[in-house]
C-alpha atoms as one frame of an Amber mdcrd trajectory, in Angstrom:
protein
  25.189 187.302  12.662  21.758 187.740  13.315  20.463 189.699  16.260  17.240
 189.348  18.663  15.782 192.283  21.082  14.425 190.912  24.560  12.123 193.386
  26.453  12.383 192.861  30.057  11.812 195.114  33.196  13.811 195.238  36.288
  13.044 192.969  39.006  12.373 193.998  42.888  12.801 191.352  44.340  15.426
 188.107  43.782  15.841 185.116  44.728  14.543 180.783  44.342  10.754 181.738
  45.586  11.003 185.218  43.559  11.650 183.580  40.347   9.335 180.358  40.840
   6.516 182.988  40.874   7.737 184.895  38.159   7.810 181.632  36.209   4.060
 180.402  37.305   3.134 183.828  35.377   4.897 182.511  32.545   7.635 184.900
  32.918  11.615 184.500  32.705  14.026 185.674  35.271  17.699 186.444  33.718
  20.220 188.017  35.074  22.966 190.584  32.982  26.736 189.932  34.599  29.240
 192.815  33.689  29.965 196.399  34.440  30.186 197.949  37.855  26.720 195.224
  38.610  24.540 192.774  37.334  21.182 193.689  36.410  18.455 191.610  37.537
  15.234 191.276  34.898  12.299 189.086  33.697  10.728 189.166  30.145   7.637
 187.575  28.854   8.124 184.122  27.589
């Protein structure tokens, strides 16, 4: 099984006009479901 490390940071602010911008920078928005909350991030494509 192989494995792959993705280096994010948090995101401030969410939402459709959040992440179009974050995209235009050539960024990805994700989002981590589990635990207590999900965890909102973008990474570098």
């Amino acid at each position: 099984m192989k494995t792959i490390t993705i280096e994010g940071h948090l995101r401030t602010e969410n939402g459709k006009k959040a992440a179009r911008q974050l995209r235009s920078q050539e960024m990805v928005p994700g989002v981590i479901y589990g635990g207590s909350e999900e965890v909102n991030f973008y990474a570098s494509a």
